[in-house]
C-alpha positions, 0 to 999 in steps of 0.5 A: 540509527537504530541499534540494533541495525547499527550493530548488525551492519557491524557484523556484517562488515567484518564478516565480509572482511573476513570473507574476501581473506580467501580471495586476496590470498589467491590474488597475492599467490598469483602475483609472487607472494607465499602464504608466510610472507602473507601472514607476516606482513598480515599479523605486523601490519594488523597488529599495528593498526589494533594498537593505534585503535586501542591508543586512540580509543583510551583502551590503552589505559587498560591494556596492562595483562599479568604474566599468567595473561600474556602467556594464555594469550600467545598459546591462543594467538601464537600456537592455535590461531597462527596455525589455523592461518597456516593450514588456511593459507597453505590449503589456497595453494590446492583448492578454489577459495570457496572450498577452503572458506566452507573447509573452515567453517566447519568449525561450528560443527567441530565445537558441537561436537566437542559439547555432544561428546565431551561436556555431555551437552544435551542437543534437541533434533535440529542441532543433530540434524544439523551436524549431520547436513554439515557432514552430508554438505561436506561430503558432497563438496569433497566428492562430488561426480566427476570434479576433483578435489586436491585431498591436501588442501581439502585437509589443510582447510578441514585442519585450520577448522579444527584449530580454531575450534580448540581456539573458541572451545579455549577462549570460551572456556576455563582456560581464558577465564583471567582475560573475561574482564579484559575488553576484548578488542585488547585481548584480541591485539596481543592475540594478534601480536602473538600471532606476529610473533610466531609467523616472522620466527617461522618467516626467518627461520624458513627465510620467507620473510619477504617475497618479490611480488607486484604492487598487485600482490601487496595491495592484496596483502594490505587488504588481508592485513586491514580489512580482514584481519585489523577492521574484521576483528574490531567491526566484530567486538563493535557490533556484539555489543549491540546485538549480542554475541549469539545473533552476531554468531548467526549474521557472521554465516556471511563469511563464506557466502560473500567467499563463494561469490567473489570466488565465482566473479572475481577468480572465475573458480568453478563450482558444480551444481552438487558442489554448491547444494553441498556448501549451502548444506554446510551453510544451512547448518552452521546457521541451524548450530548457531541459532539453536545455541542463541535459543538455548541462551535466551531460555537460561536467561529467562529461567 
């Protein structure tokens, strides 16, 4: 198979893991579950299966990572990715999936800014323009005629954007610089073990460990735990090192349409004409941002 498509089906496949987090979640709400015993059995069960991957890949041999290391992994896993879980589970509880999935892929947006006003990042008109549909998108979604939208989880989703914009302005930066030569399927499992670590804490402590739901509701978190965390994470790594990391950036705006679509077939949820110009504004958007940015790589690769 050529390679290109190869790593393209890769993208693909974890972006729609990915995308049916949102769903499963509602789905194991409705079936007893809460959003921390979700994550606790989410991040234990994903970083299992991460380390077995890593085992039977020989990745294991090369695993090793210095006490500088594993600290900057678990304030990237422990601190801002388990909170940009929380602030994404809890914001299910007040809003359709589909609002909290556009809700976090603000995140584009939040690290555009970051280099706008920050880094001082030279933007040509398309990426401002983009910022500004993203904004226009999300304002229609939020305050659309006649639908209300819970304020609550509106902020929880617009908050986890936020956090996983400190993650990836973090993880790409200075800050992540000793983990570079570390394969990143490793650095993403102790992320993912740190991430276990903070939500059983936060799970005892608050004593959510375990919640009595169905079989239903645990084949839901089994889903999020495999398919959207364990497979959407190695899919990921697997398929941008076939076709780079700025067109796996572009297919990844897959997530939140297959969100969208499973909302409205499998949950029913109900989304009004202008609501749905607006996501597909915000959409749009991220697709201009990332496309924009892959432009801009290729031109210094050039020079």
């Amino acid at each position: 198979m050529d390679k290109n498509l190869w790593g393209s089906m890769l993208v693909l496949v974890s972006a729609a893991g990915f995308g049916i987090m949102g769903i499963a979640g509602k789905i194991a709400y409705a079936e007893g579950a809460n959003a921390v015993s979700v994550l606790v059995m989410r991040y234990i069960t994903a970083a299992l299966i991460m380390w077995l991957y890593n085992i039977l890949s020989g990745r294991i041999k090369k695993a090793a990572l210095n006490r500088e290391q594993l600290v900057k992994t678990f304030l990237l896993g422990g601190v801002f990715y388990s909170v940009t879980s929380i602030c994404f589970f809890l914001s299910l509880n007040y809003i359709p999936a589909c609002l909290t999935s556009m809700g976090l892929y603000l995140y584009p947006v939040f690290v555009s800014l970051y280099m706008l006003i920050f880094v001082k990042e030279r933007m040509g008109k398309m990426q401002l323009s983009a910022l500004v549909m993203a904004f226009l998108g999300t304002a229609m979604t939020v305050w659309a005629p006649g639908i209300y939208v819970n304020t609550t989880g509106m902020l929880l989703a617009v908050a986890a954007a936020g956090c996983y914009a400190v993650y990836i302005i973090l993880l790409g930066g200075d800050f992540a610089g000793t983990l570079a030569d570390i394969d990143p399927i490793v650095v993403s499992s102790y992320i993912v073990t740190s991430a276990a670590v903070t939500m059983t804490a936060t799970g005892l402590f608050m004593g959510q460990v375990y919640s009595s739901i169905t079989l239903k509701g645990w084949l839901a978190v089994l889903a999020i735990a495999v398919f959207s965390t364990a497979i959407a994470i190695i899919t990921f790594y697997l398929g941008v090192k076939e076709v780079g990391p700025s067109r796996a950036a572009i297919l990844s705006t897959f997530e939140p349409v297959v969100t969208v679509v499973l909302g409205i077939f499998v949950l029913k949820e109900v989304l009004s004409l202008i609501q749905f110009v607006g996501i597909a504004l915000v959409i749009s958007a991220v697709i201009i941002i990332n496309a924009a940015g892959a432009g801009q790589k290729e031109a210094v690769r050039q020079q």
